[in-house]
N, C-alpha and C positions, 0 to 999 in steps of 0.2 A: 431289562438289561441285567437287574441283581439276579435275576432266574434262570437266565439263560447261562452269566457265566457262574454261576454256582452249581449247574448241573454239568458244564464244561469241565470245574474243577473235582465234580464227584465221576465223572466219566473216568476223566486222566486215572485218580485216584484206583479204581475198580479196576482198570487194566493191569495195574503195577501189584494193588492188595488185594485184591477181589477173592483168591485162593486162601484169605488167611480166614474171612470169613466163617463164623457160625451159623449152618443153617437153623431157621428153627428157634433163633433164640430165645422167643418170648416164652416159644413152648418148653424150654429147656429151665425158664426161669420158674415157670409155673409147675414143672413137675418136682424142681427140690424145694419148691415152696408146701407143698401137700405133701413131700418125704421129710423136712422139719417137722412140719405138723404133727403127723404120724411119729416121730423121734420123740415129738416132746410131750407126748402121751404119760411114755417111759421116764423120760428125764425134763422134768420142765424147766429146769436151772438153763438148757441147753437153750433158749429164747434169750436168756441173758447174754448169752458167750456170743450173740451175732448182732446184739440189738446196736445202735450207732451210737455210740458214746465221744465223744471231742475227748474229754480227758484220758480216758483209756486208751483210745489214737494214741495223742501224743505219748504215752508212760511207757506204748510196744506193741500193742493190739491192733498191729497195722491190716489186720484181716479184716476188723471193723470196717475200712472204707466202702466194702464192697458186700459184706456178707449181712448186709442190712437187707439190701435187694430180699433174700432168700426169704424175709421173715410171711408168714402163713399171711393171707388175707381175713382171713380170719377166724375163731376158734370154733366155731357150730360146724360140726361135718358135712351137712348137706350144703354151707354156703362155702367151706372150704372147694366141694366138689363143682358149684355152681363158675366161682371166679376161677381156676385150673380149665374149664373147658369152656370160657367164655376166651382168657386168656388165648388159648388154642387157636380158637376161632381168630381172634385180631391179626393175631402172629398168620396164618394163612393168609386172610385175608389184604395185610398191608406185604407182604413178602411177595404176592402173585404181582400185585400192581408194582411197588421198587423192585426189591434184588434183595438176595438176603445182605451182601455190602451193605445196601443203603440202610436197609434195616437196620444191621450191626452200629454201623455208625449213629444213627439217631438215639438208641436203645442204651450205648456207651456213653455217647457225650453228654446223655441226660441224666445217668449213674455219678458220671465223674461230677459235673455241674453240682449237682447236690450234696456229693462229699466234699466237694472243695469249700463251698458255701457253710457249710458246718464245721470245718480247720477256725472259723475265725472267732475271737476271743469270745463275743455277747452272742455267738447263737450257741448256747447250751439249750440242754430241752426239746430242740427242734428233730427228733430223731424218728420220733411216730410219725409226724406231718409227711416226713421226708418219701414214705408210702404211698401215701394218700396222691403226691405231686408228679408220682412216677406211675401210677397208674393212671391217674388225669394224663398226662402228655400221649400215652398207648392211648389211651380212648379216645381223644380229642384226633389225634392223626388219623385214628379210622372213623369218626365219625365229619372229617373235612374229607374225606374221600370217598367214603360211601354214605353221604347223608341218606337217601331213603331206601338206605339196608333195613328192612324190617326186624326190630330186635323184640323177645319175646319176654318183656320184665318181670321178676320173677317165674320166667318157664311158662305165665299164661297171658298177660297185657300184651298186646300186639302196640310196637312205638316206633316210628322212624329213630334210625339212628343221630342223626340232626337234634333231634328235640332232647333226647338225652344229653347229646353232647352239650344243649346251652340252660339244662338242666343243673349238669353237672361245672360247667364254669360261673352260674350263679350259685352254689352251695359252695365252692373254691373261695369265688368274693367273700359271701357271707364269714365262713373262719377265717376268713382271714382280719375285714372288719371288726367282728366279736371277739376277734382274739386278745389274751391279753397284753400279749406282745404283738400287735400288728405289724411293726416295721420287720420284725425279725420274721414273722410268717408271710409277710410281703416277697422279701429277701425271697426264702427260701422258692415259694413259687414263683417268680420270675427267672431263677437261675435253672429248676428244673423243669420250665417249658420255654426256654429259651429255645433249644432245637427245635420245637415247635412253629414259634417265630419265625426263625431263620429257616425254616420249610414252606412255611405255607404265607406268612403276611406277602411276603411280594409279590404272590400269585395275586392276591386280595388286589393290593393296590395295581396291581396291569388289570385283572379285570375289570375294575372298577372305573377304570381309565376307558378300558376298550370300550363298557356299555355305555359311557357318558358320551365316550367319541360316537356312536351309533346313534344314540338319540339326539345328536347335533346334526349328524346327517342328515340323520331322518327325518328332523324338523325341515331341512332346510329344503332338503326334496319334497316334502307335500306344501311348504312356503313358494315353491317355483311354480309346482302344477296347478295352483288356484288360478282361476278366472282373475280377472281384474277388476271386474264389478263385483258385487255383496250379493247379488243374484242370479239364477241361473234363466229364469225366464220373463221376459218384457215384452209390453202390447206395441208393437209397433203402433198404434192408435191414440190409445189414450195415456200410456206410457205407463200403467198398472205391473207391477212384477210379483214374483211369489212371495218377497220379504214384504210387503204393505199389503198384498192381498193373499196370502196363502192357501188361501180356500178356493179360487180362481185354477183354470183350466186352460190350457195355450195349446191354438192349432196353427200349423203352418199352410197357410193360404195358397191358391195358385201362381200367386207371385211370388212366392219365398218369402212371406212377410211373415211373423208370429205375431199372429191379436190373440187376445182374452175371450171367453166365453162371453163376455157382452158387447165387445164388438162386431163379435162373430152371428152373435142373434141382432144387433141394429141393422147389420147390413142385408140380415135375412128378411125382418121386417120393417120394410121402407116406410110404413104408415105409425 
């Protein structure tokens, strides 16, 4: 019911916005992330002027909210190169299955979520994690819809996309448990994969619903088609069946009778 009119209300939505949309966006975010990188080759100060700062929000630096997203995955060139065209890959790959809309939507609400969450007074500090939560929420959506996309870890491991994804939500647990602020990196990860949630958990709970309803059924249909006795074959004679003698063999007589292999030989030899 939450899934059907949620995608009722992303339809409406798509008809009215759908033209305002960014195609591409993941790929758009991933290629000014590897053109920072490159920038701050030249100017490394320039990591500073975009990193997520609460205070400097509030003082003017209202760019901050946003241009956190931009900051490089990470400093080594070849792994810079690595996350830019793995990025790529997600972004095709969740944009063929939604719309670049729904995309757009998910990709935003989970930007905004994580700056909103850092406006409030005790999460200073939480500005690096804020990466880490936004790349989690991208990889977790493509790995709950293409669980056995075979991904190639570092370029040679051959791994279902699945086992990363619940790879990557216990090292998520882990900092956040080991952290030394846990509530506050709690916080933060709940806020930026709340779009998450609110995509995929109700899908969870209908399916989970639907296979329980099927294996009720299903019980109930092989509960009907059972016999009524505990065995399928009985001596009209001696009254031997295959649960007390298993080993035993039953023919059907010229009268329609089923005996046992020892009835079947007493009555062949009368002496």
């Amino acid at each position: 019911m939450i899934l059907d009119t949620g995608n009722r209300i992303l339809d409406d939505l798509e008809k009215q916005f759908g033209g305002l949309a960014l195609p591409q966006i993941l790929r758009w975010i991933a290629g000014f992330q590897a053109f920072t990188w490159a920038l701050s080759l030249f100017s490394p100060d320039l990591l500073n002027w975009i990193f997520y700062d609460r205070d400097l929000i509030l003082s003017g630096q209202v760019w901050r909210v946003f241009s956190w997203v931009l900051l490089p995955a990470a400093q080594n060139p070849l792994f810079v190169l690595i996350a830019v065209l793995f990025m790529f890959f997600i972004n095709d790959s969740l944009e063929s299955h939604w719309s670049s809309f729904r995309l757009n939507v998910y990709v935003i609400s989970s930007v905004l979520l994580l700056s909103l969450i850092g406006l409030f007074p005790f999460m200073d500090g939480i500005g690096i994690f804020m990466n880490s939560v936004f790349y989690s929420a991208a990889f977790f959506a493509f790995a709950t819809l293409f669980p056995n996309q075979i991904i190639h870890l570092f370029m040679i491991i051959p791994i279902k996309a699945k086992w990363l994804g619940w790879a990557g939500a216990a090292l998520l647990a882990a900092t956040v448990m080991t952290s030394p602020a846990p509530i506050r990196i709690a916080l933060v990860a709940v806020a930026g994969l709340l779009p998450y949630l609110i995509a995929f958990v109700p899908g969870f709970i209908s399916g989970a619903k639907e296979r329980n309803e099927n294996a009720v059924r299903r019980h109930r249909f092989e509960k009907a088609n059972q016999p009524d006795s505990p065995f399928f074959h009985e001596c009209a004679r001696c009254g031997a069946n295959d649960q007390t003698d298993p080993d035993l063999t039953f023919r059907v007589n010229a009268e329609g009778e089923e005996i046992c292999e020892n009835c079947r030989n007493a009555e062949s030899d009368p002496s």
